[in-house]
C-alpha positions as CSV (number, residue, x, y, z in Angstrom):
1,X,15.7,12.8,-46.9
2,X,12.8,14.2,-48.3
3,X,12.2,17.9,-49.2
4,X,14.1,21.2,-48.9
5,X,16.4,22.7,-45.7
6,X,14.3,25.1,-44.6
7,X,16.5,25.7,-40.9
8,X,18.7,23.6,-38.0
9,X,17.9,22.7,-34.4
10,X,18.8,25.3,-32.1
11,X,17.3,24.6,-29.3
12,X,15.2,20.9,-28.1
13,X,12.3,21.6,-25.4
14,X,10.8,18.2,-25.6
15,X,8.2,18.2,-28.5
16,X,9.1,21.6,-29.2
17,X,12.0,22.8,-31.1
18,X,13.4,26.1,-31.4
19,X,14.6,26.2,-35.4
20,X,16.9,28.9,-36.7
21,X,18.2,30.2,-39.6
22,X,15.2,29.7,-41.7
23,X,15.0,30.7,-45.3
24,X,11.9,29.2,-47.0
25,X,8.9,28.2,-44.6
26,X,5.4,28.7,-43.8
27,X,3.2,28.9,-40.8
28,X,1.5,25.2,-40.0
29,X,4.0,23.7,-42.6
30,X,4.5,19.6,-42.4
31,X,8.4,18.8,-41.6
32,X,10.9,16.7,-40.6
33,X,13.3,16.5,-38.4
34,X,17.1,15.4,-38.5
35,X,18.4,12.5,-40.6
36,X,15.7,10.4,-38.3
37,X,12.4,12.3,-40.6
38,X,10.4,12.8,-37.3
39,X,7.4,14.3,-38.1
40,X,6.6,18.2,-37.1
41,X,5.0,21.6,-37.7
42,X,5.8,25.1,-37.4
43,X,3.4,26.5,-35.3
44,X,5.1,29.9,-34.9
45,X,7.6,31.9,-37.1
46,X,9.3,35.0,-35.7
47,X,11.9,36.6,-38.7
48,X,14.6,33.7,-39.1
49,X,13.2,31.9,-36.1
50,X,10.4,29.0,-35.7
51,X,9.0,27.1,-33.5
52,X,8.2,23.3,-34.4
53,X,6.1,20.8,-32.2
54,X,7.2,17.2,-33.3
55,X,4.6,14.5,-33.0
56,X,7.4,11.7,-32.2
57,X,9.6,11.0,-29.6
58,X,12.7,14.3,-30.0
59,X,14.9,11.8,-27.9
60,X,18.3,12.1,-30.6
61,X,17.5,15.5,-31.6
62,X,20.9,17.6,-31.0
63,X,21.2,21.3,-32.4
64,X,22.5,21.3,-35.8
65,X,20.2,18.6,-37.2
66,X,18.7,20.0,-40.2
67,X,15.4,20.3,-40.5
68,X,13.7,19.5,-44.0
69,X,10.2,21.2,-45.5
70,X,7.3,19.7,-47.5
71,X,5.9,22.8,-49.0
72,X,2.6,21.3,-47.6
73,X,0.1,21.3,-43.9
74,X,-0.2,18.3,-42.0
75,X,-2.8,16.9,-44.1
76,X,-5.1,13.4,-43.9
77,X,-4.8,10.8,-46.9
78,X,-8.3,10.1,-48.2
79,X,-9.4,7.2,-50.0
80,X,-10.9,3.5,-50.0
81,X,-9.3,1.5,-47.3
82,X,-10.5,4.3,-44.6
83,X,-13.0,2.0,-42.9
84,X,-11.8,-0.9,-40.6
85,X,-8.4,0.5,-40.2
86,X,-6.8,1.7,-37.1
87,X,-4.7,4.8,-36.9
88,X,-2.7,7.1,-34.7
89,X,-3.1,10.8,-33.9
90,X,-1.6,11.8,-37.5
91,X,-3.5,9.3,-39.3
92,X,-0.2,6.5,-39.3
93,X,-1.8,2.9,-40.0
94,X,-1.0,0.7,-36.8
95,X,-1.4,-2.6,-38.1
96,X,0.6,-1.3,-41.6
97,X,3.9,0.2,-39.0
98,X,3.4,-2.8,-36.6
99,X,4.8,-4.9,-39.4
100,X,7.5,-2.8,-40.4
101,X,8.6,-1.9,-36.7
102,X,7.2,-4.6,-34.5
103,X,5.2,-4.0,-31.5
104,X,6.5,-0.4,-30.7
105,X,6.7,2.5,-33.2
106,X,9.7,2.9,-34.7
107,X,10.7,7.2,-35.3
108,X,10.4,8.6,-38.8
109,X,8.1,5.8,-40.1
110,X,6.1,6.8,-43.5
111,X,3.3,5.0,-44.3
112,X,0.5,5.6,-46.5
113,X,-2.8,5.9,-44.6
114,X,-4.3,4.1,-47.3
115,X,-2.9,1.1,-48.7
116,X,-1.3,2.2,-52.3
117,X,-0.6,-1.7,-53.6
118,X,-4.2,-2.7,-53.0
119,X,-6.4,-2.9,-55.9
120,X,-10.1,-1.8,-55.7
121,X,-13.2,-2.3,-58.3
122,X,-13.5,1.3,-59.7
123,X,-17.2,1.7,-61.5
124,X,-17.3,5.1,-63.4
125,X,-20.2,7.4,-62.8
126,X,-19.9,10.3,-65.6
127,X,-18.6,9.8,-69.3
128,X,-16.5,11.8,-71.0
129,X,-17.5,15.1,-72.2
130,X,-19.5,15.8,-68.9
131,X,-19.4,18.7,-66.1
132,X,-18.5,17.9,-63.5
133,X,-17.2,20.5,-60.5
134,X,-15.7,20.2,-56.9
135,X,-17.0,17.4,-54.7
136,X,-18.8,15.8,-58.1
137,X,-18.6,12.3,-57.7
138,X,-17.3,10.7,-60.7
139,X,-16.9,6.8,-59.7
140,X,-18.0,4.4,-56.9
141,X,-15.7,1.4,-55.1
142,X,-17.0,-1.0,-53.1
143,X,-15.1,-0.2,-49.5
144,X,-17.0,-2.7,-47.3
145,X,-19.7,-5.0,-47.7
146,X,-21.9,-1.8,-46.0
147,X,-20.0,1.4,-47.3
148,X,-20.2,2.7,-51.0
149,X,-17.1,4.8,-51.4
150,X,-17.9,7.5,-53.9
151,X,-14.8,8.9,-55.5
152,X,-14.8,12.8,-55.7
153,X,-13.3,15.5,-57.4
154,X,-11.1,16.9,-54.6
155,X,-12.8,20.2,-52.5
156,X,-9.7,22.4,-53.5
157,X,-10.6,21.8,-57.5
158,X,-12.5,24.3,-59.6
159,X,-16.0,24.6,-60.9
160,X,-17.1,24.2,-64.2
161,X,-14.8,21.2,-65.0
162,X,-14.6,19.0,-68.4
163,X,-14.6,15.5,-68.2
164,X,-11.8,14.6,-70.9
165,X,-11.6,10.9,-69.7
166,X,-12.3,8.4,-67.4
167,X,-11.0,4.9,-66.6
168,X,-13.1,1.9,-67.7
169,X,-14.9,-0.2,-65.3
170,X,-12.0,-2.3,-63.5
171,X,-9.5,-2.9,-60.7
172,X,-7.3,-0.2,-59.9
173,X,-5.0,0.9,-56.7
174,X,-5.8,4.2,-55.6
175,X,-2.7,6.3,-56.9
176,X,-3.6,5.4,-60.6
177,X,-5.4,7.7,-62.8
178,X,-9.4,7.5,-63.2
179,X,-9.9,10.6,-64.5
180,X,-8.5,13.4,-66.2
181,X,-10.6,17.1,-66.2
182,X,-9.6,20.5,-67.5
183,X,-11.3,23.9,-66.8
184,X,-12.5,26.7,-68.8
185,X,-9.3,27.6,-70.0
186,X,-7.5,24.6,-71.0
187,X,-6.1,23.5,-67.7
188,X,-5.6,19.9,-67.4
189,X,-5.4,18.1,-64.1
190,X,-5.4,14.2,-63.5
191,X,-7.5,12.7,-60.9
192,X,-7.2,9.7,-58.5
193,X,-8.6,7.8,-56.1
194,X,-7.0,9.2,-53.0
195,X,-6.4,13.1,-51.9
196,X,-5.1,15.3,-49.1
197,X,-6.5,17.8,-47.1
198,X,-5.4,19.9,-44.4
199,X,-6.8,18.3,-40.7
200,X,-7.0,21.9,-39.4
201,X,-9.0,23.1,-41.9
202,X,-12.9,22.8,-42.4
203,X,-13.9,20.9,-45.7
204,X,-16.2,23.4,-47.6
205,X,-20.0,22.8,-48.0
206,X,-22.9,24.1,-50.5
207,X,-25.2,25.2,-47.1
208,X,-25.9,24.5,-43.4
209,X,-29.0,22.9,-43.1
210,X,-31.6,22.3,-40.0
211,X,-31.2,19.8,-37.5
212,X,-34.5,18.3,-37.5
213,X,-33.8,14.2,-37.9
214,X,-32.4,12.5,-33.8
215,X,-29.7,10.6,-34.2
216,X,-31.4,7.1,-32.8
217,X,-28.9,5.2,-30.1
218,X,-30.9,3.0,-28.4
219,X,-30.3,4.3,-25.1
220,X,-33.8,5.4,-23.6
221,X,-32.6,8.4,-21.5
222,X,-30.9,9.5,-24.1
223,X,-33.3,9.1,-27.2
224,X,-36.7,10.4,-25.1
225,X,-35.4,13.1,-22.6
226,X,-31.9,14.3,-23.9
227,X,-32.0,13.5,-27.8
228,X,-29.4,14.1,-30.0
229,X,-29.8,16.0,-33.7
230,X,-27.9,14.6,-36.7
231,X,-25.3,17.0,-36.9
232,X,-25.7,18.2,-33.3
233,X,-22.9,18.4,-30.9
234,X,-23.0,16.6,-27.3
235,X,-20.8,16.7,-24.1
236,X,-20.3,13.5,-21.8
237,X,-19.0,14.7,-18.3
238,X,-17.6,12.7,-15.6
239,X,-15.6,11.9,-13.0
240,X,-13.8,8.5,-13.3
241,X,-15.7,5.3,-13.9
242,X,-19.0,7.1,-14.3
243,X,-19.2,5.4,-17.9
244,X,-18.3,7.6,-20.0
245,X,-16.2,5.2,-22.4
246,X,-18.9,2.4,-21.9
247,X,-21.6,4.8,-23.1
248,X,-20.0,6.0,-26.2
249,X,-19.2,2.1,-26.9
250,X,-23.3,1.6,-26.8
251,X,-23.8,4.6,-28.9
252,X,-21.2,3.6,-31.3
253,X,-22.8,0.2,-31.6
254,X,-26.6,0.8,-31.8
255,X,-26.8,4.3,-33.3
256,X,-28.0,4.7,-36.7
257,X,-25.1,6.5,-37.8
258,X,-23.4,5.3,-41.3
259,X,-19.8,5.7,-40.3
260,X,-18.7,5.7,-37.2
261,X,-15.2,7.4,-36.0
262,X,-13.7,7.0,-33.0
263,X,-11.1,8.5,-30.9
264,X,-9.4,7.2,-28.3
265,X,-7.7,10.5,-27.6
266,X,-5.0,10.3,-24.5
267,X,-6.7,7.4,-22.6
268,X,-5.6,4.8,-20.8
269,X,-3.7,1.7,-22.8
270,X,-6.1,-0.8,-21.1
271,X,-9.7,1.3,-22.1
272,X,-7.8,1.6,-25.6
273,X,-7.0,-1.7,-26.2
274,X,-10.8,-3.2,-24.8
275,X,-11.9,-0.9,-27.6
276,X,-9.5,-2.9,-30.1
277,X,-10.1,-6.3,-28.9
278,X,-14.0,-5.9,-28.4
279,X,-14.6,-3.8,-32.1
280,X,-13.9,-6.3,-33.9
281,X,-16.2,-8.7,-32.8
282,X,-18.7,-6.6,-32.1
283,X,-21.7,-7.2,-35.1
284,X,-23.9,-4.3,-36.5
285,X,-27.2,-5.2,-35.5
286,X,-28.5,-3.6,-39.0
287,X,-26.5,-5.4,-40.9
288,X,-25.2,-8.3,-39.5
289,X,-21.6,-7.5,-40.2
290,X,-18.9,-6.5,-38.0
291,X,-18.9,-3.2,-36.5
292,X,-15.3,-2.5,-38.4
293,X,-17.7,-2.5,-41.6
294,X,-18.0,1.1,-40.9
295,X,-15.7,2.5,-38.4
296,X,-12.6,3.7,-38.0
297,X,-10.5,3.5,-34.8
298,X,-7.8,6.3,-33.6
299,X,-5.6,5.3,-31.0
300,X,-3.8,7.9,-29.2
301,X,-3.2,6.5,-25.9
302,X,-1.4,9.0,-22.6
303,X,2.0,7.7,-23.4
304,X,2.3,8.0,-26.7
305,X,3.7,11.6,-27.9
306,X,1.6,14.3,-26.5
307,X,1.8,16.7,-29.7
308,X,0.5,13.8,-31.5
309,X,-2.8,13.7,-29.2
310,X,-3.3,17.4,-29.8
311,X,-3.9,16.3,-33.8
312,X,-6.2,13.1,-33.3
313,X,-9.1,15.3,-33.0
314,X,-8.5,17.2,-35.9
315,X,-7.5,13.8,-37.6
316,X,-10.7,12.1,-36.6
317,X,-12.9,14.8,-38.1
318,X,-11.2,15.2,-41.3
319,X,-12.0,12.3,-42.4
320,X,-15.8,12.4,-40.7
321,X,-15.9,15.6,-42.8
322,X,-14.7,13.2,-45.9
323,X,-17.8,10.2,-45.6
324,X,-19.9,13.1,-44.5
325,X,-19.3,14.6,-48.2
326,X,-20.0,11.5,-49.9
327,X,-24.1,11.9,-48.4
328,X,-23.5,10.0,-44.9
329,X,-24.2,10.6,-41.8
330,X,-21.4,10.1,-39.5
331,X,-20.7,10.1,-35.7
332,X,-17.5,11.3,-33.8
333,X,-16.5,9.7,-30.8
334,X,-13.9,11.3,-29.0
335,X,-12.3,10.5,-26.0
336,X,-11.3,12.3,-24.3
337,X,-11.7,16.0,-24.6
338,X,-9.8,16.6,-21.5
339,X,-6.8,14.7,-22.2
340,X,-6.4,16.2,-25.7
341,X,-6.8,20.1,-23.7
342,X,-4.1,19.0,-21.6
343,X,-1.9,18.5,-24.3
344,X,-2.6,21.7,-25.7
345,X,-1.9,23.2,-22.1
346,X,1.7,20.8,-22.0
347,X,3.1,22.5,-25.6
348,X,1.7,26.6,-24.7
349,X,4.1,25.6,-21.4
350,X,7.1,24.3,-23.3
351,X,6.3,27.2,-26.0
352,X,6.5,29.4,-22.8
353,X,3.1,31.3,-23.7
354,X,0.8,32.9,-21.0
355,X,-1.2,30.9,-19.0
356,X,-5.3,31.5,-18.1
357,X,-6.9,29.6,-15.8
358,X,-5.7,26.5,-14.1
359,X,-3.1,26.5,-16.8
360,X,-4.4,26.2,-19.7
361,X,-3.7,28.4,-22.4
362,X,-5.6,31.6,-23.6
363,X,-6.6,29.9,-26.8
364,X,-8.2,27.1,-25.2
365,X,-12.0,28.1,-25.8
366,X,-11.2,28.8,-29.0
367,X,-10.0,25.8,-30.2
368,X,-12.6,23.9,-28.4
369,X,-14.9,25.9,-30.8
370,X,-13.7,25.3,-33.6
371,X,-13.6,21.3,-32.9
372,X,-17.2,21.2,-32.1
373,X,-18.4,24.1,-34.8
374,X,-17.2,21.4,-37.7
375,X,-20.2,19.5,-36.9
376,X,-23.9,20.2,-38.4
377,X,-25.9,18.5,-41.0
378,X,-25.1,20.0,-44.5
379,X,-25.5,20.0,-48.2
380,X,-22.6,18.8,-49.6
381,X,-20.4,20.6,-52.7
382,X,-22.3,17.3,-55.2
383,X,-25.6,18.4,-54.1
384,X,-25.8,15.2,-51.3
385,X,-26.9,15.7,-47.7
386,X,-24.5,14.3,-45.1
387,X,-23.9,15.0,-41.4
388,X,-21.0,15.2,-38.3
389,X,-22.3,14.5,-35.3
390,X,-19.8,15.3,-32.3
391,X,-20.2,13.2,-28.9
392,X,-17.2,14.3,-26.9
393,X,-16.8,13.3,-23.5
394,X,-15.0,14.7,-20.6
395,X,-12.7,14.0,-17.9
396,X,-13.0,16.6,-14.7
397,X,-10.6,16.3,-12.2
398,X,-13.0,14.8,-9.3
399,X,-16.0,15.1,-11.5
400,X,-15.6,19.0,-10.7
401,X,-18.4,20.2,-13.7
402,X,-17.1,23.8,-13.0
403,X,-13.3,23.3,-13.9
404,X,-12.2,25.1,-17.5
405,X,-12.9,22.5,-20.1
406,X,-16.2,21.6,-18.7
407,X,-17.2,24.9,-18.9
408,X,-16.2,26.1,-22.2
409,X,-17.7,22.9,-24.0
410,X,-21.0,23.9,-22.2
411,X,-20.5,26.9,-23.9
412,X,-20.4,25.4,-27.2
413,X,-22.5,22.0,-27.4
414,X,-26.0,21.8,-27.5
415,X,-27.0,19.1,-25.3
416,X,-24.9,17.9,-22.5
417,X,-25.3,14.6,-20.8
418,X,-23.9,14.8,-17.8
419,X,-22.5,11.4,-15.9
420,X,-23.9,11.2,-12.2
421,X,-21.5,9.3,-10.0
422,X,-24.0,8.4,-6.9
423,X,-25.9,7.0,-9.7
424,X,-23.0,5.0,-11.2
425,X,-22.0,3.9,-7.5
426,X,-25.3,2.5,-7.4
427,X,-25.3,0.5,-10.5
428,X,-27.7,2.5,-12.1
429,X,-25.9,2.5,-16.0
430,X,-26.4,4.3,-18.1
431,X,-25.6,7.3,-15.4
432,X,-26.8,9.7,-17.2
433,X,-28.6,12.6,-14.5
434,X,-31.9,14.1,-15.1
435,X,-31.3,16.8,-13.4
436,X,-28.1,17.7,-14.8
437,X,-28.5,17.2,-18.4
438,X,-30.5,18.8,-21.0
439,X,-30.6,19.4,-24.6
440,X,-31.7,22.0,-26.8
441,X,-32.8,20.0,-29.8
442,X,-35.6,18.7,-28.2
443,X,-38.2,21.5,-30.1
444,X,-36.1,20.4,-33.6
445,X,-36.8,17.2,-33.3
446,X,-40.3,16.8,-32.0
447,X,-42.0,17.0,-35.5
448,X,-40.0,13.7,-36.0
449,X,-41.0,12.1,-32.8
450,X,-44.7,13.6,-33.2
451,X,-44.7,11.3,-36.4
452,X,-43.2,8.6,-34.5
453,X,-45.8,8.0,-31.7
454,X,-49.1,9.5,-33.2
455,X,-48.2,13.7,-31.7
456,X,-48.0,11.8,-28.0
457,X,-44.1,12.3,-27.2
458,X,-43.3,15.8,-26.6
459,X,-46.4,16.5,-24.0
460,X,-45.2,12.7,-22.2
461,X,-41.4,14.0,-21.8
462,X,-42.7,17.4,-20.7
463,X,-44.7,15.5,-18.4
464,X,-42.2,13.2,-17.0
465,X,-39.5,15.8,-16.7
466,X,-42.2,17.6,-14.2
467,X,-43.2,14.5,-11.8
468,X,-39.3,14.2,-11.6
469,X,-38.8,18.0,-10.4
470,X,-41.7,17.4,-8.3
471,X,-40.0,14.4,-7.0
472,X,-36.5,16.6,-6.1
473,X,-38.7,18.9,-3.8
474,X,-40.6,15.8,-2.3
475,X,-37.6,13.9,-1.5
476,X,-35.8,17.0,0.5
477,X,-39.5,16.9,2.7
478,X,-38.7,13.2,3.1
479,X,-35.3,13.7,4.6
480,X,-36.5,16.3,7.5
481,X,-39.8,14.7,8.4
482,X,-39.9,10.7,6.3
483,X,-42.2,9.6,4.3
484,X,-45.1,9.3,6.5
485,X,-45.5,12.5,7.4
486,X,-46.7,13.1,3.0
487,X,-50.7,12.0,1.8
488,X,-50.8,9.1,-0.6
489,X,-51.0,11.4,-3.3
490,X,-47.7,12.7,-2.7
491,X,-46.3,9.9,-1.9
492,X,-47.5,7.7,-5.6
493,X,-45.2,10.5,-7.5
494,X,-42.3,9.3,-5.6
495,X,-43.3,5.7,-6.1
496,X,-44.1,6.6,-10.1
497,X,-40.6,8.1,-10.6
498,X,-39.2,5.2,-8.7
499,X,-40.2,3.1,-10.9
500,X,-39.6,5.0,-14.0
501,X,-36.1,5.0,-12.6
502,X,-35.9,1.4,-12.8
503,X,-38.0,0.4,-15.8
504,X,-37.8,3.3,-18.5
505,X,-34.2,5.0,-17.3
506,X,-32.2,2.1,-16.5
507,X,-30.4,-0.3,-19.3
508,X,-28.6,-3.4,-18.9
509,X,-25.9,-3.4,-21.7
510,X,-25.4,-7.5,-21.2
511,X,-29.1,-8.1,-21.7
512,X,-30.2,-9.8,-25.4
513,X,-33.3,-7.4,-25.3
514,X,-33.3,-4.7,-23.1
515,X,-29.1,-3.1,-24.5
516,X,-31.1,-1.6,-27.3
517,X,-34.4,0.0,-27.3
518,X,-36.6,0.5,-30.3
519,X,-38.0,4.1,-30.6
520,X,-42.0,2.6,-31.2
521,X,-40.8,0.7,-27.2
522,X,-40.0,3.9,-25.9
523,X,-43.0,5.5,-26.8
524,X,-45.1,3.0,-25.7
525,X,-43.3,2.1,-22.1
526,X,-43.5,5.9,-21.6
527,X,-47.2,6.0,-22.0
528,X,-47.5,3.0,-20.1
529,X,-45.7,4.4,-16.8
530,X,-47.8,7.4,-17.4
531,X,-51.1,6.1,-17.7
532,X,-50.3,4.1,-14.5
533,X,-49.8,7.9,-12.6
534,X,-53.2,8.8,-14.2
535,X,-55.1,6.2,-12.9
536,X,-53.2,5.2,-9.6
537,X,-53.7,9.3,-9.0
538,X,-57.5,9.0,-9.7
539,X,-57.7,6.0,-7.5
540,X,-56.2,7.5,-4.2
541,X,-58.7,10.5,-4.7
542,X,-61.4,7.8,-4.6
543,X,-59.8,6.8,-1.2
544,X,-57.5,4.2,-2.5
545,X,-54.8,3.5,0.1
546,X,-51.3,3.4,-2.3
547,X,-50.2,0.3,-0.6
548,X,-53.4,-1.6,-2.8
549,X,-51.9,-0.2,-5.7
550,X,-48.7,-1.1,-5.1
551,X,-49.6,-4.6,-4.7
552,X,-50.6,-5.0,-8.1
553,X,-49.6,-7.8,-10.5
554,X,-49.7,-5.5,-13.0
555,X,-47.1,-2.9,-11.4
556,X,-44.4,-5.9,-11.3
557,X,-44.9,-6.0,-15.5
558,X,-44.6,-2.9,-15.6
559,X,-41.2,-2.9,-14.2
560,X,-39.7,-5.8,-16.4
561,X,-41.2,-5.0,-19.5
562,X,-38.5,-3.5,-20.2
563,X,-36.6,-7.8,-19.9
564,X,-39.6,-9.1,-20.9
565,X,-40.8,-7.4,-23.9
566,X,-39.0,-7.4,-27.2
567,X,-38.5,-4.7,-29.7
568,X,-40.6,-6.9,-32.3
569,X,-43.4,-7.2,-29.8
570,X,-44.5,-3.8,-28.5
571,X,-48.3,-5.0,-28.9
572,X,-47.5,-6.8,-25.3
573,X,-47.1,-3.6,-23.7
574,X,-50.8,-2.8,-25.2
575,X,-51.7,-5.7,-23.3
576,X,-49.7,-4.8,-19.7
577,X,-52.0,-0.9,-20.8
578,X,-55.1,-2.7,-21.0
579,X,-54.8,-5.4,-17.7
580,X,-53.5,-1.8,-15.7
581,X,-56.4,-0.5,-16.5
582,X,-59.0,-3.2,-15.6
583,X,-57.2,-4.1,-12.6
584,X,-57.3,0.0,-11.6
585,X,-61.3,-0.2,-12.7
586,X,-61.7,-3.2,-10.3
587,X,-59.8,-1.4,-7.5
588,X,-61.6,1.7,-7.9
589,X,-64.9,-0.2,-7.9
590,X,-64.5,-2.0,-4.9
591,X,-63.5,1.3,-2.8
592,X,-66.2,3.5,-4.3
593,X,-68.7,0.4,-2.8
């Protein structure tokens, strides 16, 4: 076994373990348990006592076992062969231990994260003699067809560093030497292509930068009413079968992200493995290529060890943290939220700490904030820009948006997308409410959408977002006294939002054109359904009755342009504009007569 003794088993709670007599350890520390080498931590010290969560099965455990140190946190392995792989909650390869073990994890399994017999094309970018500091890149492999990897000096290095040499151009595997540097006073330290650093622990950055650019998904509701920032942080509510997997699967696929990372944190084996089967043969529509060209899958499902869940998160974003140094923008998927707070709330019971509300520990807003506080769009220790974006969803018990976790990720996130499930139960996907949700990045953004749609976006969402209020407090009307009892005028807004439901809010995942939406489409459908309300508003003050408007040709294209008109071809929705407003003209004519 591996390491030093640092203390025996005294006492085996499940996945914790009360450890005495201990001599040489330190708080978060990385051991292993028992002749077996399951994996722990000490989470808590107390004189010659610790505590120790194990992230494998304790079943074997006895007192006694000795318990062995590694002088070192629980740390992620980073380097090339990140992307495309598929991991558990402390960053184990699945496909790598699958061959070694079979189809169930074997206990005390150590693999590399990273494949240390593969050999990748190393190209140097800095010759001897140069500076070079933390986060400098000095080389560049080819990870994927899409991905650069840029090789860095590792974030814990100094400043000020000598290049002394560096490998030639050529194939190497990732624990050789590239590089050897030395500091100021003589120091000399040799660098690879693969490092550690601690999951629990932020990667440092030159400066936090404004959130000013959306993160594009493709999704309508999302991208027009609730947008997202690079580097922004997002909640997805909602009770089961709302969507909440199904959305992040869209926004995985369609966003503009670089690297996507994605955590299946506590869910279900079926949801878990749909996301394992269907990756793969999902294809970038940027590139072409498989989605795997830039993502990387976590797989934590509910029955594997529940310590092991409480880590994916912090897993996940290291290495988000990692591309995001290199100059990428990257996107965090994880799900879910909820499942990984109710592992934290399983260990502070077995740890026998005091309990807030509905169980879960004291600590619980706190470590919710410092998940979500690791995203933000920053400049990077070489002098890049690169960005963590955080789309967490959760669970609720019954969809109840006022239970703990909801409420302290509310707290913490800056746009919240909250799942509706009278709208899901009607088939309306995505069920996303707009009444619920909101976002606060919408003033960051709109100098970026202003430039998008000619200064005509903000003052249309403001707009829309108003007919919709106006349509809550017509609709209670409706129910006491129906529909007849409102003037036409009244009654167009509720047939406007009607059908902005159904052609601007509504997406059909399994349709060729209408599962992604292009940003110039959005704009222009918008102004479309809004320059119908103008004129159809105007016309009923001339004395049009609404049910001639609604008869219009023109109002059915409006509704299925959203089918009918591709992302290549938004001049056609000029044209539906332009036969709206002749066929209004005509009405209007006719009336005034």
């Amino acid at each position: 076994m591996q390491g030093r003794i640092v203390g025996k088993v005294k006492r085996v709670n499940g996945p914790v373990l009360q450890i005495t007599g201990i001599t040489d350890a330190m708080m978060m520390e990385l051991v292993h348990v028992s002749e077996l080498g399951i994996v722990g931590e000490i989470v808590k010290l107390n004189g010659d006592q610790a505590t120790v969560q194990v992230y494998e099965d304790a079943t074997g455990i006895s007192p006694g076992d000795n318990v062995y140190g590694s002088g070192m946190s629980l740390s992620a392995e980073l380097g090339p062969g990140l992307i495309g792989n598929i991991y558990d909650g402390i960053q184990r390869p699945l496909e790598e231990i699958r061959t070694v073990s079979g189809d169930f994890i074997g206990r005390g399994i150590d693999v590399p994260a990273v494949s240390h017999e593969k050999l990748w094309h190393f190209v140097p970018s800095v010759k001897p003699g140069d500076t070079v500091s933390r986060g400098s890149v000095i080389g560049t492999v080819a990870e994927t067809e899409r991905v650069e990897h840029r090789i860095m000096v590792p974030a814990d290095a100094g400043e000020e560093l000598e290049v002394v040499s560096i490998a030639d151009e050529g194939d190497y595997r990732v624990t050789d030497q590239v590089a050897m540097v030395q500091d100021r006073s003589g120091k000399a330290a040799a660098l690879t292509m693969v490092q550690h650093w601690p999951i629990r622990v932020p990667r440092p950055v030159r400066d936090h930068l404004d959130l000013g650019t959306p993160l594009v998904t493709g999704l309508r509701v999302i991208d027009t009413l609730f947008p997202l920032s690079k580097g922004g942080t997002v909640a997805i509510p909602g009770g089961f079968g709302t969507g909440k997997t199904m959305t992040q699967h869209s926004i995985a696929q369609w966003c503009d992200a670089d690297i996507i990372v994605y955590i299946g944190c506590g869910e279900r084996g079926n949801e878990m493995t749909d996301v394992l089967r269907e990756f793969p043969h999902l294809v970038d529509p940027r590139t072409g290529l498989s989605l795997m060209q830039r993502t990387i899958l976590i797989a934590n499902t509910s029955n594997m060890p529940v310590s092991a869940r409480e880590a994916s998160i912090y897993t996940g974003i290291t290495m988000a943290e990692y591309y995001r140094d290199m100059g990428y923008s990257v996107a965090i998927m994880a799900d879910s939220t909820s499942r990984w707070a109710e592992a934290l709330r399983e260990l502070s019971g077995r740890m026998e700490e005091m309990p807030a509300e509905e169980g879960f520990p004291a600590y619980l807003p706190t470590r919710i904030a410092q998940f979500y506080e690791r995203a933000g769009h920053m400049k990077t220790l070489s002098g890049n820009e690169g960005s963590v974006s955080v789309i967490g969803a959760v669970s609720p018990p019954g969809g109840d948006f006022s239970e703990p976790v909801t409420q302290h990720t509310k707290r913490f996130v800056r746009a919240f997308w909250g799942l509706d499930r009278s709208l899901a139960s009607a088939r309306h996907y995505p069920a996303i409410s707009w009444l619920d949700s909101y976002s606060e990045y919408v003033d960051e953004v709109r100098r970026w959408w202003d430039g998008q749609s000619q200064g005509r976006w903000y003052d249309n969402r403001k707009r829309i977002m108003e007919l919709l209020q106006k349509e809550v407090r017509l609709q209670q009307i409706v129910k006491l006294v129906g529909p007849d009892a409102l003037p036409d005028s009244q009654n167009f807004i509720l047939e406007v939002c009607s059908l902005f439901k159904t052609a601007f809010l509504q997406q059909n995942a399994f349709d060729e054109i209408d599962r992604y939406c292009s940003i110039g489409k959005q704009v222009k459908m918008l102004s479309v359904i809004l320059r119908y309300y103008d004129l159809g508003a105007d016309a009923i003050s001339k004395g049009v009755p609404l049910v001639k408007i609604r008869r219009l040709q023109v109002v059915q294209d409006i509704a299925k342009m959203r089918f009918n008109v591709s992302n290549d071809d938004t001049d056609e929705i000029d044209r539906i504009e332009l036969k709206l407003e002749r066929s209004m003209m005509q009405l209007g004519s006719l009336y005034e007569e």
